[in-house]
C-alpha positions in Angstrom: 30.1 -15.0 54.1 31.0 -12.7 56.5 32.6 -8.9 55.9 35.5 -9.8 57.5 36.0 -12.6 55.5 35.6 -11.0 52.6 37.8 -8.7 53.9 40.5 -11.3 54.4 40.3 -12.9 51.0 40.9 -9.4 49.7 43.6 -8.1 51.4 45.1 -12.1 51.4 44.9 -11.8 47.5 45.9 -8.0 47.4 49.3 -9.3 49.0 49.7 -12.0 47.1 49.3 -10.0 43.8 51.7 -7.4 44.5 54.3 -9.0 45.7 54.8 -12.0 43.3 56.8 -10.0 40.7 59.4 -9.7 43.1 59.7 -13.2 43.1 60.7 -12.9 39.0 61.8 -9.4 38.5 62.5 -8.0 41.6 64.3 -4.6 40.4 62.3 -4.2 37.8 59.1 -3.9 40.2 61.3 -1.8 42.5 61.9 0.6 40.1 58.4 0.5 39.5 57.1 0.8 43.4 59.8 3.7 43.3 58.4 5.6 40.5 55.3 4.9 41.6 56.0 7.1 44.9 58.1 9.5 42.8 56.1 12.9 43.4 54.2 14.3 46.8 50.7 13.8 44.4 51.6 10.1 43.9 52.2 9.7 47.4 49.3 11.5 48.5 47.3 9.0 45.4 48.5 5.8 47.3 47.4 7.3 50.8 44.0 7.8 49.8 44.3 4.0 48.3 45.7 3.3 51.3 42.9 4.4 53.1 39.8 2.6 51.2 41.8 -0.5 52.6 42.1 0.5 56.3 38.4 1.4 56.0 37.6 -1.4 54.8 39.4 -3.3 57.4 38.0 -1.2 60.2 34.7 -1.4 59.1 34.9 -5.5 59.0 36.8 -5.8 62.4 34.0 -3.8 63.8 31.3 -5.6 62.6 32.2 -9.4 65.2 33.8 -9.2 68.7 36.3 -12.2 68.1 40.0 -12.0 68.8 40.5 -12.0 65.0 38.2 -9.1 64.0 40.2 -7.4 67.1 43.2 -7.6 65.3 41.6 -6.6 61.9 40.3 -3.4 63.3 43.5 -2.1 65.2 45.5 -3.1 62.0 42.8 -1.3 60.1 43.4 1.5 62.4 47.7 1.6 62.0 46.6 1.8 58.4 44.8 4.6 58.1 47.2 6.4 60.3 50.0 5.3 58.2 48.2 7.1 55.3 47.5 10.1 57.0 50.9 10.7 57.5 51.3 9.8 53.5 48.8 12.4 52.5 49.8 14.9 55.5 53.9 14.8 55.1 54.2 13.1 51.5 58.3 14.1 51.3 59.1 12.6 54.2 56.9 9.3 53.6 58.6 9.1 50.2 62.3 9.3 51.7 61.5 7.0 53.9 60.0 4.6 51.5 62.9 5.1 49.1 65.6 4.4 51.4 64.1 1.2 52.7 63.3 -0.6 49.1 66.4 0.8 47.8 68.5 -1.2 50.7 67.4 -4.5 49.8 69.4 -6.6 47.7 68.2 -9.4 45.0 68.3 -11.9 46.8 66.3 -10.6 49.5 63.5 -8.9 47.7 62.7 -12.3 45.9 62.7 -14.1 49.4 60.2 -11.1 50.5 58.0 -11.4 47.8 58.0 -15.6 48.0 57.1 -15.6 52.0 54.7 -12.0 51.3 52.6 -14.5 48.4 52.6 -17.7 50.9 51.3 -15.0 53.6 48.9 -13.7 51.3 47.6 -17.1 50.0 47.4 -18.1 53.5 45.1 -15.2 54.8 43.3 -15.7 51.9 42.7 -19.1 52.4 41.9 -18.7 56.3 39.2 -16.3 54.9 37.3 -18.9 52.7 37.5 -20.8 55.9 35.5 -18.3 58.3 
């Protein structure tokens, strides 16, 4: 098995994971993503997370030169930038992050977390394929 497969399974499964308790409880895992970014060191905590998977992801895209493992590597590449602004400007990040999953309602969040765990499954799936 390829590292980009392997890659794809994880981050398929990673999705997947996380998102399903929106499907059940989705203020309670809200509240709990919210806390979770409640202070610059947690923040700064899920960057660095953040960035073990766009490394990760870099590092597989870069290993093939097919269209997908192009696609890996330049998401892999938003990702790491994405942290680097987490770790860099953690306030900002966190407002940011607060006002967006504090505007969705119910409804939505559970709709969000059902298509995020059929993406997820999906990618993951597409990955035991490769």
């Amino acid at each position: 098995m390829s590292p980009l497969a392997l890659v794809l399974i994880v981050i398929g499964l990673l999705i997947a994971t996380t998102r399903a308790p929106f499907i059940f409880a989705p203020e309670r895992t809200r509240s709990l993503y919210l806390s979770m970014m409640g202070t610059d060191g947690r923040m700064r905590s899920l960057g660095i997370l953040i960035i073990v998977i766009g490394a990760a992801m870099v590092w597989a895209g870069s290993m093939e030169t097919s269209l997908l493992a192009t696609i890996v590597y330049d998401f892999g590449l938003l990702i790491l930038a994405i942290a680097a602004f987490m770790i860099a400007l953690p306030a900002p990040t966190r407002r940011l992050a607060t006002s967006a999953w504090g505007g969705f309602s119910t409804g939505v969040l559970r709709a969000l977390g059902l298509s995020a765990v059929v993406a997820g499954l999906a990618l993951s799936a597409y990955g035991l394929s490769l």
